[in-house]
C-alpha positions in Angstrom: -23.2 10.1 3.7 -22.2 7.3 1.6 -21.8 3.9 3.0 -18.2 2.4 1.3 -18.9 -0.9 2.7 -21.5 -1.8 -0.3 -20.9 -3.3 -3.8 -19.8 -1.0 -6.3 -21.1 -2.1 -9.4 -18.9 0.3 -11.6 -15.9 -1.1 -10.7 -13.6 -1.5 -13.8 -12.4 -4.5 -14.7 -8.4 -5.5 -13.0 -5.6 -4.9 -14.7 -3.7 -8.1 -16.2 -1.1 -8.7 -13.9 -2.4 -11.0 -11.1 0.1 -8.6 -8.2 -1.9 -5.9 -9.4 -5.0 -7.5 -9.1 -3.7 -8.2 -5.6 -2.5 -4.6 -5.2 -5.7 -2.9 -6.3 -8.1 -5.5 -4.4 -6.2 -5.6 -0.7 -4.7 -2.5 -0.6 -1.5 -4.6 -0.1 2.3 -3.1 -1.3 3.5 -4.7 -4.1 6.5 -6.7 -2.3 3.5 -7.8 -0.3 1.5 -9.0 -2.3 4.2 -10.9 -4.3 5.5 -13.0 -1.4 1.6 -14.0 -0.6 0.8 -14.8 -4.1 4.1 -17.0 -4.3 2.9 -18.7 -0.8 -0.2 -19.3 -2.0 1.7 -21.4 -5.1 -0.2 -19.1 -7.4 -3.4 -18.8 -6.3 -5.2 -15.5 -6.6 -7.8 -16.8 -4.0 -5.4 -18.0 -1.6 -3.4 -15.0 -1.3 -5.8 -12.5 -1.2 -7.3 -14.3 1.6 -3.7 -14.5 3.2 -3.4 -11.1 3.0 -7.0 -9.9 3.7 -6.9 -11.7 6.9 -3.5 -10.0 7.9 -3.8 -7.8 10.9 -0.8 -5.8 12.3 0.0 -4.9 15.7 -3.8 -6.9 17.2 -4.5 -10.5 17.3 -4.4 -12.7 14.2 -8.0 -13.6 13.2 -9.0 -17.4 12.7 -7.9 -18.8 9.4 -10.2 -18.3 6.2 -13.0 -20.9 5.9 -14.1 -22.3 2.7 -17.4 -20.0 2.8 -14.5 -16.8 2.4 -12.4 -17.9 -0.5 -15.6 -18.5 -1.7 -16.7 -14.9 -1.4 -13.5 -13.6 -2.4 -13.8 -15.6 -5.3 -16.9 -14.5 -6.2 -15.8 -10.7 -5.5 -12.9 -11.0 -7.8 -15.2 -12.1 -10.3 -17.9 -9.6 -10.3 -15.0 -7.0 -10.5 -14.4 -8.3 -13.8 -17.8 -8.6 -15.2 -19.5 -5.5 -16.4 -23.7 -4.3 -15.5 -24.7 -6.0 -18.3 -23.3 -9.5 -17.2 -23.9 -9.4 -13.5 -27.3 -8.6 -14.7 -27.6 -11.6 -16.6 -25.6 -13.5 -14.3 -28.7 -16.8 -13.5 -29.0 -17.9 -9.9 -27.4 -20.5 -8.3 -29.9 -23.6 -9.0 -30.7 -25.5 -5.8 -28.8 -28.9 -4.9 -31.0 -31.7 -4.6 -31.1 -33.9 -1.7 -28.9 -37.3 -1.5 -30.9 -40.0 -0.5 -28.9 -41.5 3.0 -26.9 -44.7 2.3 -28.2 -47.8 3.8 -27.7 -48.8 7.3 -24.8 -51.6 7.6 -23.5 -51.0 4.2 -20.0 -49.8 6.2 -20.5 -46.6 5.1 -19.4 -44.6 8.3 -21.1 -41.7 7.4 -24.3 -44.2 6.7 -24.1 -45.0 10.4 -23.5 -41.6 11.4 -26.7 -40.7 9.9 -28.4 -43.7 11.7 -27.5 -43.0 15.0 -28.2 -39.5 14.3 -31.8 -40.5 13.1 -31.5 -38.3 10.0 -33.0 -39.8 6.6 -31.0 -37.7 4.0 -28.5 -35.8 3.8 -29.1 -32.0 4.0 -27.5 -30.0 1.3 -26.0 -27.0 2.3 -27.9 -23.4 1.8 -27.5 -22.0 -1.6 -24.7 -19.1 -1.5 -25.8 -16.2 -2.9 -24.1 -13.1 -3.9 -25.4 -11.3 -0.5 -24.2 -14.0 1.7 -20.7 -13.7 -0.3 -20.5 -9.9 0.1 -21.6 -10.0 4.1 -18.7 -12.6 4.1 -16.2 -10.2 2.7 -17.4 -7.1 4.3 -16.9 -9.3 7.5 -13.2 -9.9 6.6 -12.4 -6.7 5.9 -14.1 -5.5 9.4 -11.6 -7.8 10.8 -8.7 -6.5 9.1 -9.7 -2.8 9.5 -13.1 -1.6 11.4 -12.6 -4.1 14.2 -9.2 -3.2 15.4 -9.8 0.3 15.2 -13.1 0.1 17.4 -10.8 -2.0 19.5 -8.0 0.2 20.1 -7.1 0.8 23.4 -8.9 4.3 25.3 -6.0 7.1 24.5 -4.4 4.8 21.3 -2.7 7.5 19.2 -5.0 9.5 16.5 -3.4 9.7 12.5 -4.6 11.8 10.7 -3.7 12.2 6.9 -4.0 15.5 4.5 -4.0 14.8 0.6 -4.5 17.2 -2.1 -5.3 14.1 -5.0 -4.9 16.3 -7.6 -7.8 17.0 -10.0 -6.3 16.9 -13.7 -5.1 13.4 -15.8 -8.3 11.5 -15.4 -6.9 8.6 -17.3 -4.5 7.6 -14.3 -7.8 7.9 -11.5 -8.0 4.0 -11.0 -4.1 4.1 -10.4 -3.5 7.0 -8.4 -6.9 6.7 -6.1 -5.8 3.6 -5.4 -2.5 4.5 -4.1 -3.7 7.4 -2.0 -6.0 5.0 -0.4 -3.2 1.9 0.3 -1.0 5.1 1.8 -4.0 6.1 4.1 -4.7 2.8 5.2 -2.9 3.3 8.3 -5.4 7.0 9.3 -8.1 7.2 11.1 -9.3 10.4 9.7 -8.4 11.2 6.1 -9.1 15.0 5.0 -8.7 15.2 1.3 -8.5 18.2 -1.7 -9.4 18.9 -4.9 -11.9 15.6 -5.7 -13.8 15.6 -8.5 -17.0 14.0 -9.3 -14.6 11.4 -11.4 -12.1 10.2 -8.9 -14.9 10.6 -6.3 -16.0 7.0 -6.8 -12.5 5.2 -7.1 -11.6 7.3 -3.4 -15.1 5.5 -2.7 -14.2 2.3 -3.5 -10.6 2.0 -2.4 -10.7 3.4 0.7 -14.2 1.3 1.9 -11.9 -1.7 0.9 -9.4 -0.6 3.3 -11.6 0.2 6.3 -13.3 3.6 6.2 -17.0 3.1 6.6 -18.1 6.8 6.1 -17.1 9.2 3.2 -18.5 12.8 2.9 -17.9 15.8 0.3 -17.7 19.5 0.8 -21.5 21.2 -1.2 -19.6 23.5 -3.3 -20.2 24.5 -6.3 -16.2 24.0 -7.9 -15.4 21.4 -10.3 -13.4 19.9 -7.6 -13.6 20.2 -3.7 -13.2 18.8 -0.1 -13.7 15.4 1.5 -13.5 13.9 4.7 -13.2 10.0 5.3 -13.3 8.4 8.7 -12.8 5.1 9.8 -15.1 6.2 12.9 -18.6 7.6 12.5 -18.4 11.2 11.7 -21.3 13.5 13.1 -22.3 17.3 12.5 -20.9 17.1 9.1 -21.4 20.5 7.4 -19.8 22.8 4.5 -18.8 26.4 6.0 -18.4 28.4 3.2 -15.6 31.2 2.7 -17.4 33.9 2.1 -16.3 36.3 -1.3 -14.1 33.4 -2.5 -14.3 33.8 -6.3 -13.1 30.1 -5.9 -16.1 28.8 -4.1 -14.0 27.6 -1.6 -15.0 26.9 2.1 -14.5 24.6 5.6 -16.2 21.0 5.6 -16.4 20.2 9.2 -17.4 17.1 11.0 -16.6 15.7 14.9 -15.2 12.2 15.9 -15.0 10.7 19.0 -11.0 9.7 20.1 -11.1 7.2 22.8 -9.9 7.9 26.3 -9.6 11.7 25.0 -12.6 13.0 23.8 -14.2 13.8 21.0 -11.9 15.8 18.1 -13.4 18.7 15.6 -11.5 18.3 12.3 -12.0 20.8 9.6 -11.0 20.2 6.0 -10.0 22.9 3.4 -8.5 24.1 0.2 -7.7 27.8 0.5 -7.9 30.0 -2.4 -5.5 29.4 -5.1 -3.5 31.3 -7.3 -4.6 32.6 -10.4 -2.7 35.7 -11.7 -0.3 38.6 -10.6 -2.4 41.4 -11.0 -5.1 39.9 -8.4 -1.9 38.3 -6.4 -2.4 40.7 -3.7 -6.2 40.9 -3.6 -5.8 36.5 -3.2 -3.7 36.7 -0.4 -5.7 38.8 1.6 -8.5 36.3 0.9 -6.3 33.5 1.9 -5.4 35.0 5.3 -8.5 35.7 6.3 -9.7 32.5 5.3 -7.7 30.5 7.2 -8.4 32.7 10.2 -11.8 32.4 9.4 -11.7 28.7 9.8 -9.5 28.4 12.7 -12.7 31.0 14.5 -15.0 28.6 13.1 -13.3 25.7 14.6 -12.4 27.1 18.0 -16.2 28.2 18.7 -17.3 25.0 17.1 -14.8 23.4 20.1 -16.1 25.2 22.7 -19.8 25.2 21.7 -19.9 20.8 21.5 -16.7 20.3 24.8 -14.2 18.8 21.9 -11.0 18.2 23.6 -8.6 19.1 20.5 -9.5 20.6 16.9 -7.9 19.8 13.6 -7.1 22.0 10.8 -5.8 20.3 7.6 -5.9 20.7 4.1 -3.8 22.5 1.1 -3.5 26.2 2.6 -1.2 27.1 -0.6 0.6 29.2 1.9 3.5 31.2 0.6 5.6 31.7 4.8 7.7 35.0 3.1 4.7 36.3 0.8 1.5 35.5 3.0 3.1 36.0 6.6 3.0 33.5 9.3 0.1 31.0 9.1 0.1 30.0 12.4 -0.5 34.0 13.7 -3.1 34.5 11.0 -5.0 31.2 12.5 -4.7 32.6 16.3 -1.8 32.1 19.2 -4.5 29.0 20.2 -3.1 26.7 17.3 0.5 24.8 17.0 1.6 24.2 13.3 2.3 20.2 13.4 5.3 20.5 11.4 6.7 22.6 13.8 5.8 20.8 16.5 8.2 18.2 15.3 11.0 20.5 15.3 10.4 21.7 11.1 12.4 18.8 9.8 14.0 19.9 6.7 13.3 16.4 5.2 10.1 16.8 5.3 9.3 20.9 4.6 8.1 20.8 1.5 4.4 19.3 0.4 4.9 20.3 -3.1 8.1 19.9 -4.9 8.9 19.9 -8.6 12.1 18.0 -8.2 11.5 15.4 -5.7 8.4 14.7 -7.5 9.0 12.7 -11.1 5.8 13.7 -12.4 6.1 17.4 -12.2 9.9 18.2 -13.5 10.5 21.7 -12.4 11.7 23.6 -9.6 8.9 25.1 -8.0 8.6 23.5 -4.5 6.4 25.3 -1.3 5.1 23.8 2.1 1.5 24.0 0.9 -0.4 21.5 2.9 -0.6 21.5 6.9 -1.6 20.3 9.4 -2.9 23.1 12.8 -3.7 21.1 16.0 -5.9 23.7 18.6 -5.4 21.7 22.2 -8.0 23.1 23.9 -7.4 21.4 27.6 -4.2 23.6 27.1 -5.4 27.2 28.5 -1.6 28.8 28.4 1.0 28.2 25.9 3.2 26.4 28.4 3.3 22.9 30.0 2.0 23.8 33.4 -2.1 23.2 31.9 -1.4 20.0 30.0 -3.7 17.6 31.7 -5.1 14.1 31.1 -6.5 15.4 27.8 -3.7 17.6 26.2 -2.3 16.7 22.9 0.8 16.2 21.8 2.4 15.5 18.0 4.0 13.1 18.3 4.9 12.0 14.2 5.0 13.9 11.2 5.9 12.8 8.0 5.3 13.2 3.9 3.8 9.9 2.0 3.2 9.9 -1.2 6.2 10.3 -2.5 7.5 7.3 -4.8 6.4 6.5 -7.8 3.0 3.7 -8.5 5.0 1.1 -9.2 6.2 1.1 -12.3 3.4 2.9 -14.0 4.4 6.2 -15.9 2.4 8.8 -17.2 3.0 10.4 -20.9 3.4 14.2 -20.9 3.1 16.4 -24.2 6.8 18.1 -23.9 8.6 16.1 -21.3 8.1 12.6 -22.8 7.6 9.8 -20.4 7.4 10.5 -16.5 6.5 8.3 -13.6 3.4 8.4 -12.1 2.9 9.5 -8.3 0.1 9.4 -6.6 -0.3 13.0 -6.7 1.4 16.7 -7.9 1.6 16.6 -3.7 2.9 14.8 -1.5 0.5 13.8 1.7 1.1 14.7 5.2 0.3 12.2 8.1 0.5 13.3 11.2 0.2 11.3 14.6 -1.2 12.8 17.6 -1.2 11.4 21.3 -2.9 12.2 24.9 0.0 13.1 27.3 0.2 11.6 30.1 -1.1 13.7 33.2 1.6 15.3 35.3 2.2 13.3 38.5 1.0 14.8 41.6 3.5 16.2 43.7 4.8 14.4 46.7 4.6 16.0 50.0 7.5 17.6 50.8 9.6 16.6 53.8 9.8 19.7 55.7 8.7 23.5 55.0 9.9 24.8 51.8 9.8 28.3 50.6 6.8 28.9 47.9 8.7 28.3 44.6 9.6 24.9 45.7 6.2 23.6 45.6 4.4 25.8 43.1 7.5 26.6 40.2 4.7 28.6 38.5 3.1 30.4 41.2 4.2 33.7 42.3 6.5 34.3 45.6 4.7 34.9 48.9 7.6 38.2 49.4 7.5 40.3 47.1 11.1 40.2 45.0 13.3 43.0 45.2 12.7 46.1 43.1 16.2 45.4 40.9 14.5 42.1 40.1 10.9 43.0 39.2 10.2 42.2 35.3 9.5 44.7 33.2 8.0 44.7 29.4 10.8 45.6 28.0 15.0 45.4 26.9 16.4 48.7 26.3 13.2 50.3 24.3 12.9 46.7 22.8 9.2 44.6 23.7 9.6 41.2 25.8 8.4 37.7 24.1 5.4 37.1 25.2 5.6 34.4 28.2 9.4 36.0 29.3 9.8 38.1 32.3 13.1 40.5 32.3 15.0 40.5 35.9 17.6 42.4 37.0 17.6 44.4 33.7 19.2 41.8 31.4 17.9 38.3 32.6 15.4 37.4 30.4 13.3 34.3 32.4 10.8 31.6 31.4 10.0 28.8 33.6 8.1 25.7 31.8 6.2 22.8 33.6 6.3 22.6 37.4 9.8 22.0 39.4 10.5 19.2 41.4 8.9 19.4 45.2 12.5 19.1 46.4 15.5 19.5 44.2 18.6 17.6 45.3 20.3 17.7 41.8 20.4 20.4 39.1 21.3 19.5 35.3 22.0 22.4 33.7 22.4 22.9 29.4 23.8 25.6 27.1 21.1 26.1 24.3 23.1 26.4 20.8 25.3 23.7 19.6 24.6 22.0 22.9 20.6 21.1 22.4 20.0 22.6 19.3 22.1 23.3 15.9 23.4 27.2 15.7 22.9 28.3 12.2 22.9 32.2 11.6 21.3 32.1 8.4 18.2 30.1 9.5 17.7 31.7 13.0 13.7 31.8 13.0 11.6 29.8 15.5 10.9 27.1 13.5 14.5 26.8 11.8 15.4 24.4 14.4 16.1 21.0 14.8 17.7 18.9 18.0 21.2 18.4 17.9 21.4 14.9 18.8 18.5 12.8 18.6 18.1 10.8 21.4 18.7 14.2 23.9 14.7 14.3 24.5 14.3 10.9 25.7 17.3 11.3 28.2 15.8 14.5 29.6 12.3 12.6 30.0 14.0 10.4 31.8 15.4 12.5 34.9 14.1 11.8 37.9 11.6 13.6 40.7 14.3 15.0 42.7 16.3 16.5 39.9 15.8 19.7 38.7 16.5 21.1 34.7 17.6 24.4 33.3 19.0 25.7 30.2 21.3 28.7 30.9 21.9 30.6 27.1 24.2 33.8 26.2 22.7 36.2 23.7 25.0 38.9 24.2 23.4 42.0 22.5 25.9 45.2 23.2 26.6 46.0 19.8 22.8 46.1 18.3 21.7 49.8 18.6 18.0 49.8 16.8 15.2 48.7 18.6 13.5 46.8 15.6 16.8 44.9 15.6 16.6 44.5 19.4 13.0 42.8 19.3 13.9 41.0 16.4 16.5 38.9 18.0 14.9 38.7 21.4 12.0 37.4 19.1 14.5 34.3 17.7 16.0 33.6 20.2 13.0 33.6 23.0 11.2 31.9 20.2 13.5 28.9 19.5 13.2 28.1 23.2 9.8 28.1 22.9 9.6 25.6 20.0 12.3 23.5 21.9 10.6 23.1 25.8 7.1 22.8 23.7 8.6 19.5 21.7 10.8 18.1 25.0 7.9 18.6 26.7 9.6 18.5 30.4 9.8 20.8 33.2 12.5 23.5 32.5 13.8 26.8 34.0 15.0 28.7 30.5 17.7 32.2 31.3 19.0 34.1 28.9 22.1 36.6 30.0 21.4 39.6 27.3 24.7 41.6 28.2 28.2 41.4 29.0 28.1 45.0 30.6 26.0 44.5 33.9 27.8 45.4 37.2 25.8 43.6 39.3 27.8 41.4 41.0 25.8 38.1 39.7 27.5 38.2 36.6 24.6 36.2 34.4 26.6 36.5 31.5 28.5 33.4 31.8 32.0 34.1 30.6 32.1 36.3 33.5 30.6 34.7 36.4 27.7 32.2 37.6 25.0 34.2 38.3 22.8 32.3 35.8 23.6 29.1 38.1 22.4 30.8 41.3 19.3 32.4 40.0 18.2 28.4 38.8 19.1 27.3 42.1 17.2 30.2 44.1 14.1 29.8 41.4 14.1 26.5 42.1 13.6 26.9 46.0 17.3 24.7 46.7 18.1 25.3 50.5 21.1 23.4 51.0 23.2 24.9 48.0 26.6 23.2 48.3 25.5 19.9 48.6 23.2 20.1 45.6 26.1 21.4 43.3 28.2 18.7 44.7 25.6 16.3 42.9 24.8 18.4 39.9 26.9 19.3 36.5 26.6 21.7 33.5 26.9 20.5 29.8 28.1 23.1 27.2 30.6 23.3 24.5 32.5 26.9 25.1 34.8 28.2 26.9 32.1 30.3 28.8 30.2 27.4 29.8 33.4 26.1 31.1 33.7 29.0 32.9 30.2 28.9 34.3 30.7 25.5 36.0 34.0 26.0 37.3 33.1 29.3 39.3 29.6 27.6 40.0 31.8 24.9 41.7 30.0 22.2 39.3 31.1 19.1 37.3 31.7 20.3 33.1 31.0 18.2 30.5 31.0 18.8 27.0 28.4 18.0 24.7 30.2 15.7 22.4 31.8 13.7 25.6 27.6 13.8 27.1 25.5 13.1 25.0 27.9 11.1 22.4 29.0 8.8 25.0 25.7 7.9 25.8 25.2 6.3 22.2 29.4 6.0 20.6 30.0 5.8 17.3 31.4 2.3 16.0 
């Protein structure tokens, strides 16, 4: 463990321009640290104490005393001294005492000595260099340590993954100190490929912004893993990967989230590649090591009661090469990015052409971020608890150029300088509320009205029993097939008595349709604000999304479960990011005779299963309060034969938010 708070005597000496000086010392953007040094009518002292004592989003601390310029005055100048002088440097001689001036001379403080009985006036303490640092280490506690250790009990958890890149050791000073500023807002901080050479400027620049406790992975690479904590870190250890020709392996260490409980985090940097004719041998390595560190944390979870795990780091996963990483790591994990609906803005982690220092083409979504939930026993909303976790932010930082620095590459000329050949990934995490408990109802109600995910006390009939498969093709897991080409999922539990039911097409309604992306995580919400409405809803109303997937024509079975498999799977991603209680039907068919008609151009059966799933006694007057949103002429179909209000999509959800 290394304690960042201390003084660093190999800190090199500022660069020239007094914003960078800024910049470097306070961690502050360079807009920011313009507009306080402008303020501060030039001073150096006055605005790094303006900005210093800056602290977002919490109370503002009192206003710098003299005894603080004076340590960060003193700071600023032992950054620019070298061993040698600070050596050297003579201590501060002592201030004699001043005799008192006579009483009655009409000297005020002359009486004010007399009526205090004092003979002289005492000089203050000398000031030495200790006193100075405990002064500055005080104010950046304020700025930093304090309102994190302050932050309320369930206060969302950041947590930030940055491969810092391990080659041009001439730009260190510049890029560390980037990295750091852009993970000033974490908590935890996981970071690849360090070197014993950038190891002290991550030291330096991330104590000055807060984080009190910095370890590295034992390995015996030229460059490995570090964690960084603005909390204190316990049962820090290095889990090697065993048969990595890389020396590669887990560094693992446990924090305590307020109001939650305590989180397992688990840093690495999976094998790399190094050749096509070991390509194949590599990523067989690299699967099983990420399984082999999502085991490690999962039993490490268990064994010490951690309420969540978190695995992070450069996984230099290749999705269409090396498979799903999500399955390789276990069912147990959620892929962060995906929780977040896989925004396309911000896929990749490396990327040749949005990054100016690189200048290729090559671009891959290499670094990750796998959140393990453990309060969450099922894959479904009906065990989120007090303690679940939910991901609720995801984005890439990292990705502008330092300022105006460039770099000066052999062949390409000059390039600007990023903090990194990746990009970082930050990702916000947040306790979900507890479900309420359900009121009582007012009379008797059949068993699906108070338990949605408990089974019926009468046994359903045999034409609606599920059944493991579609017509030779395997179920989803978590789907139930009724009536031979229903295919059912309910999500969360249903309202104790449901006077209203809102019911949604799935494609181009919630979510874009686009047939060349049509994987699980190809998806993305069709308007923005549709989540927040449908948190919204009230107790009594109930929510179901009623899809076609109409499958006649598809003969092989491989092609059967393939599409049950994108389809059920894009449903999946979608109830797991609204995170609301929902009753999801698919009609597979156009051909059933059964007089429900699911299939929604020809009938409402869908409709009347939702309403009979969700235990709704008085049928007619719920429909007369309930509508349908699609944006077909089979959803328009569905509500008028359901006897329901229609609205399209555009006239829903745009209305709700028109355009200028």
């Amino acid at each position: 463990m290394i304690d960042l708070t201390g003084d660093d005597s190999n800190d090199e000496a500022p660069p020239p321009s007094l914003v960078e000086q800024l910049i470097s010392f306070t961690g502050a953007s360079e807009a920011d640290a313009a507009a306080a040094l402008a303020d501060a009518q030039g001073s150096l002292e006055g605005a790094a104490a303006a900005l210093l004592t800056r602290n977002s989003g919490a109370a503002p601390p009192p206003p710098a005393t003299d005894e603080d310029l004076s340590a960060i005055r003193k700071l600023r100048d032992e950054q620019r001294r070298d061993d040698a002088a600070r050596a050297a440097a003579a201590p501060v001689p002592p201030v004699p005492p001043v005799p008192r001036p006579p009483a009655g001379s009409g000297d005020p403080m002359a009486n004010f000595l007399a009526t205090a009985g004092a003979s002289e006036i005492a000089p203050p303490p000398p000031t030495t260099i200790d006193d100075q640092m405990a002064a500055i280490r005080k104010l950046r506690a304020a700025q930093y340590g304090a309102a994190a250790a302050a932050a309320p009990a369930g206060a969302p958890l950041t947590v930030l993954s940055f491969n810092v890149w391990f080659e041009r050791e001439e730009t260190f000073g510049a890029r560390m100190a980037a990295i750091a500023a852009l993970a000033a807002d974490a908590t935890v901080v996981g970071l690849q490929e360090v070197t014993d050479d950038s190891f002290p400027h991550l030291q330096r620049e991330l104590g000055r912004r807060g984080f009190g406790t910095l370890f590295r992975q034992t390995s015996i690479a030229p460059y490995y893993c570090c964690l960084a904590s603005k909390s204190t870190l316990v049962g820090v250890e290095t889990v090697p990967f065993p048969g990595s020709r890389m020396g590669r392996g887990l560094l693992v260490a446990r924090a305590a989230w307020p109001g939650v409980g305590d989180v397992l985090f688990g840093v690495a940097h999976l094998e790399s590649f190094v050749g096509r004719e070991v390509d194949a041998a590599v990523r067989a390595e690299r699967r099983a090591q990420v399984a082999r560190a999502a085991a490690t944390l999962e039993a490490k979870a268990a064994a010490h009661g951690c309420a969540a795990a978190v695995l992070l780091g450069d996984f230099n996963w290749d999705d269409g090469k090396d498979g799903d990483a999500v399955a390789a790591a276990g069912a147990a994990w959620r892929d962060a990015w995906r929780d977040r609906g896989s925004p396309k803005a911000s896929e990749f982690t490396y990327d040749g052409r949005a990054n100016g220092m690189l200048k290729h083409g090559f671009k891959h979504r290499f670094d990750r971020v796998f959140v393990l939930d453990r309060e969450v026993k099922r894959q479904t909303l009906d065990a989120a608890d007090a303690c679940a976790v939910a991901t609720t932010g995801f984005r890439l930082v990292g990705t502008a150029q330092v300022g105006t620095r460039t770099i000066q590459h052999e062949k390409k000329g000059t390039l600007p300088m990023f903090p990194s050949d990746h990009f970082g990934v930050e990702v916000t995490l947040e306790k979900r509320a507890a479900a309420a408990a359900p009121a009582p109802a007012a009379k008797k109600r059949p068993a699906a009205a108070n338990a949605f995910f408990q089974p019926r006390k009468k046994a359903a009939p045999a034409a609606a029993a599920a059944t493991g498969r579609y017509r030779g093709a395997k179920i989803p897991a978590g789907w139930d097939l009724r009536h031979g080409c229903l295919l059912v999922r309910r999500w969360g539990d249903a309202p104790p008595h449901t006077e209203r039911l809102l019911g949604f097409d799935f494609d181009d309604t919630l979510v874009p349709l686009n047939y060349a992306r049509p994987e699980p995580s190809q998806w993305s919400h069709l308007y923005g604000h549709a989540p927040g409405h449908l948190r919204s809803l009230d107790a009594t109303t109930g929510l179901a999304v009623l899809s076609n997937e109409c499958l006649d024509r598809l003969k092989k079975v491989e092609v059967l479960e393939n599409k049950l498999r994108q389809k059920c799977g894009r449903l999946d991603n979608w109830a797991r990011d609204v995170a609301v209680p929902v009753l999801c039907c698919v009609a597979l068919t156009k051909l059933d005779d059964d007089a429900r008609r699911f299939h929604k151009a020809k009938g409402a059966g869908m409709w009347d299963f939702a309403l009979d799933e969700l235990g709704v006694a008085d049928k007619a007057a719920c429909n007369a309060r309930s509508c349908y949103v699609g944006d077909s002429d089979a959803d328009a179909n569905l509500a008028r034969v359901a006897g329901v209000r229609y609205h399209h999509v555009k006239d829903y959800f745009g209305a709700m938010f028109p355009r200028p």
